[in-house]
C-alpha positions as CSV (number, residue, x, y, z in Angstrom):
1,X,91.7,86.9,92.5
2,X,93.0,89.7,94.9
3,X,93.8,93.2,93.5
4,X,97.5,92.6,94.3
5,X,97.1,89.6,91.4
6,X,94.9,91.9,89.0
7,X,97.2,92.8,85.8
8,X,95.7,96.1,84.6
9,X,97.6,97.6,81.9
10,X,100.9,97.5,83.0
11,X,99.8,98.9,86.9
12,X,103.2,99.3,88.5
13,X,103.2,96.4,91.8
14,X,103.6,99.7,94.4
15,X,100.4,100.9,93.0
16,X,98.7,97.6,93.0
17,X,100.0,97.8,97.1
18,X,98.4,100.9,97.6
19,X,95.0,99.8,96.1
20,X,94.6,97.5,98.3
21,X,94.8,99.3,101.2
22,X,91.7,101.6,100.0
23,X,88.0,100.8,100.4
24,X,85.5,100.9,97.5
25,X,84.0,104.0,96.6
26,X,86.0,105.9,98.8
27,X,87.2,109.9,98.0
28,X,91.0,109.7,97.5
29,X,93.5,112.6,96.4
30,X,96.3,111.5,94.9
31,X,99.4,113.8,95.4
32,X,102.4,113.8,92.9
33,X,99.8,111.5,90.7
34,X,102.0,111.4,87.6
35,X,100.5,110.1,84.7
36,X,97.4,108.6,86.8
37,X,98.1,105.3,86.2
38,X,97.0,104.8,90.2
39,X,93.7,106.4,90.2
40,X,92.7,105.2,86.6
41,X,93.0,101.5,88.8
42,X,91.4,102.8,91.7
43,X,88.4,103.9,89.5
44,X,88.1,100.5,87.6
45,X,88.7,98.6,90.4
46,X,87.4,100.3,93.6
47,X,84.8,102.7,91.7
48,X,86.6,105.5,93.6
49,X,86.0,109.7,93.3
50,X,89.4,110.7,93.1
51,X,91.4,113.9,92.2
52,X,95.4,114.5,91.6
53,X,97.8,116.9,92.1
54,X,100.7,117.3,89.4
55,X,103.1,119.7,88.5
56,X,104.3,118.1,85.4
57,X,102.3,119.4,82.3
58,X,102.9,116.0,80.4
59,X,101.9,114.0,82.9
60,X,98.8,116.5,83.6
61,X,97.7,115.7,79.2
62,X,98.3,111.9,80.0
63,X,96.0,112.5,82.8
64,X,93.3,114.1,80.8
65,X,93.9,111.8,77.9
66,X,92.6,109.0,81.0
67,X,89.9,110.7,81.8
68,X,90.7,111.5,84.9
69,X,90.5,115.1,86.8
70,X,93.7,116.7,88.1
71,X,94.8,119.7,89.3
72,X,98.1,121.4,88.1
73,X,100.1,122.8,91.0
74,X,102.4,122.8,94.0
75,X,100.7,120.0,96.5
76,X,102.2,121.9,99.7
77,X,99.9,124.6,98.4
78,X,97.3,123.4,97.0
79,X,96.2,120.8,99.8
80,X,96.0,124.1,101.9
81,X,92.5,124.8,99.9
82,X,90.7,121.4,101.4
83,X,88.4,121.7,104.4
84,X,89.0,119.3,107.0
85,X,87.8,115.6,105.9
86,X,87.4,116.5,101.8
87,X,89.1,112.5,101.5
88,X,89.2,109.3,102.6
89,X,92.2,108.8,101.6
90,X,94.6,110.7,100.5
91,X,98.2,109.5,98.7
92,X,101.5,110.4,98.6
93,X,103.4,108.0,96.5
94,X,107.2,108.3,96.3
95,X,106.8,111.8,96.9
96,X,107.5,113.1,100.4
97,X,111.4,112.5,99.6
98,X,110.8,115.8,97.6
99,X,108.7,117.9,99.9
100,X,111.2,120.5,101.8
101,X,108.6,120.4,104.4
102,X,107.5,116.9,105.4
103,X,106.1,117.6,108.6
104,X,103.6,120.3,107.9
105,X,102.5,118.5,104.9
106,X,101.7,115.5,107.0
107,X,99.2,117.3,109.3
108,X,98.0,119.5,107.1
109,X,97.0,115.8,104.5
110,X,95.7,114.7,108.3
111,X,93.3,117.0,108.7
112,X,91.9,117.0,105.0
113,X,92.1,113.3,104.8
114,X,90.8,110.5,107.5
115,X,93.5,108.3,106.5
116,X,97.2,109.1,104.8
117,X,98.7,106.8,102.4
118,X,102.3,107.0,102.3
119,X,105.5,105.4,100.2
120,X,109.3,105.9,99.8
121,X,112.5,104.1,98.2
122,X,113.8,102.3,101.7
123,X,117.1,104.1,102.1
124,X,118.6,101.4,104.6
125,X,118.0,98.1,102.1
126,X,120.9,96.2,102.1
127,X,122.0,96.9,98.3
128,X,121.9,100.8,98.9
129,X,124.2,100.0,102.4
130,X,127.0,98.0,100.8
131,X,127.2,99.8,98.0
132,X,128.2,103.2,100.0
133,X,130.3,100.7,102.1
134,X,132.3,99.7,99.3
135,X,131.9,102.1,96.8
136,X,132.4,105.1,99.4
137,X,129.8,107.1,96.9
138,X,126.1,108.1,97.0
139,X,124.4,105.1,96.1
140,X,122.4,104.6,92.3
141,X,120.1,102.0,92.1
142,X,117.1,101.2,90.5
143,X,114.9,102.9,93.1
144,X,117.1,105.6,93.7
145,X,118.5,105.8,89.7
146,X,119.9,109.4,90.2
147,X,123.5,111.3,90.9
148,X,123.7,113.4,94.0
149,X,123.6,116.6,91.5
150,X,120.3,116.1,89.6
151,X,118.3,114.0,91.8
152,X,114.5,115.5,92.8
153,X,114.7,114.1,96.0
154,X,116.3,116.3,98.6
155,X,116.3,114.5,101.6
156,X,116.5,109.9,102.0
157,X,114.0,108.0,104.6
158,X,114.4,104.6,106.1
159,X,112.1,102.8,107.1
160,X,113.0,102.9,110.8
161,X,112.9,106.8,110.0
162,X,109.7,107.0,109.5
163,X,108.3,104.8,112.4
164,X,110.3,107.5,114.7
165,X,109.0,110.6,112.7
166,X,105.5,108.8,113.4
167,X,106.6,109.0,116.8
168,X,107.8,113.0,117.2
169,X,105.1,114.1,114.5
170,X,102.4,112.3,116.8
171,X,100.2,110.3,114.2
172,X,99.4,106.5,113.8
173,X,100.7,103.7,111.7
174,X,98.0,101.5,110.9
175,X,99.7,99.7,108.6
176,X,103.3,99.5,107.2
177,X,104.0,97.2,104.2
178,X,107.4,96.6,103.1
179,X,108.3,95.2,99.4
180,X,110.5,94.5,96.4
181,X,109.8,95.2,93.0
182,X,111.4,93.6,90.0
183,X,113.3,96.0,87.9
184,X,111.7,95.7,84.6
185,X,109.2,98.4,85.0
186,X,108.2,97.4,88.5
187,X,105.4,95.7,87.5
188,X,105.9,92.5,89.6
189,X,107.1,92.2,93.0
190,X,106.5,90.4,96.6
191,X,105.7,91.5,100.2
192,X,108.8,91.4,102.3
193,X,107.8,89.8,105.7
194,X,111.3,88.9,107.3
195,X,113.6,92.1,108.0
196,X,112.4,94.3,105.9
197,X,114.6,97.2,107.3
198,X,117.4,95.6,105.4
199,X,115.3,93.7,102.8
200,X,112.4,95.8,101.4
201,X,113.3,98.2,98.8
202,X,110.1,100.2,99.5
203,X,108.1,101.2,102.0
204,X,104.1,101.6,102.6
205,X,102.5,103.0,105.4
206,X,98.8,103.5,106.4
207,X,99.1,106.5,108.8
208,X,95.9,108.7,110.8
209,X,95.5,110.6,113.7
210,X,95.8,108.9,117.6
């Protein structure tokens, strides 16, 4: 059975996507780690040392309560404390949509991490374009579930935006993964393999240095 099959406590399909991209018994950060439902499934199922970064007190408790080991802070400043290859991999899930300063965060993750893993909402899928087509509003949808005026995220990615950021920013895309989830809790979901520009709902990329 492949990880992406495993059922582990409800593990969200992104996540599942994500873990199967890292090696065993690798050292992984976790950025934006939430309640740590990723690394608790990294540990079980990869054995791996990881840390998180959270802001959100809850999430930090539910974190503890897991028995897991996160750090409570800002990750644009608290990445800055990591010499240069602390991680094998470090994540940023359905996070950089927030960060006012993509770029620098990139190189700094880079340089403290061989490898970068990284996922976003697809702001080009097909639902998210005819909606703002027809509707002539900001789109809401299930991956993107809030009004202009209290949304977190302060900037939208496409796909295609990222493989040109990869471009100007100067770092490698080992691997890019595009997928659906359903919309009951995300826990299921499928690997889009035809257009996913228009098609995938999410985006994964496995990004290092040239």
């Amino acid at each position: 059975m492949s990880i992406l099959e495993t059922r582990h406590n409800g593990t969200r399909f992104d996540l599942k996507v994500i873990a199967s991209l890292i090696e065993k018994d690798a050292r992984v950060l976790d950025l934006g780690c939430g309640e740590g439902d990723l690394l608790l499934f990294l540990q079980t199922h990869k054995h791996v040392t990881g840390t998180g970064i959270e802001q959100n007190e809850e999430n930090i408790a539910r974190c503890i309560e897991k028995g897991l080991s996160v750090i409570h802070g800002d990750i644009n400043a608290e990445v800055k404390d990591y010499p240069d290859a602390s991680f094998d991999y470090v994540i940023v899930s359905q996070t950089l949509q927030q960060v006012f300063e993509p770029a620098e965060l990139i190189r700094t993750l880079l340089s403290i991490g061989k490898k970068v893993i990284v996922s976003f909402p697809n702001f080009s899928h097909w639902r998210i374009r005819l909606q703002l087509l027809l509707s002539g509003y900001a789109p809401v949808t299930p991956q993107l579930p809030y009004q202009w005026y209290d949304t977190p995220n302060i900037r939208v990615i496409t796909m295609k935006d990222f493989r040109k950021f990869a471009r100007d920013i100067g770092f490698r895309i080992y691997r890019e993964i595009a997928i659906n989830t359903s919309h009951d809790k995300a826990l299921e979901g499928k690997i889009v393999r035809w257009f996913p520009d228009i098609l995938a709902e999410y985006g994964i990329f496995l990004i290092g240095n040239k």
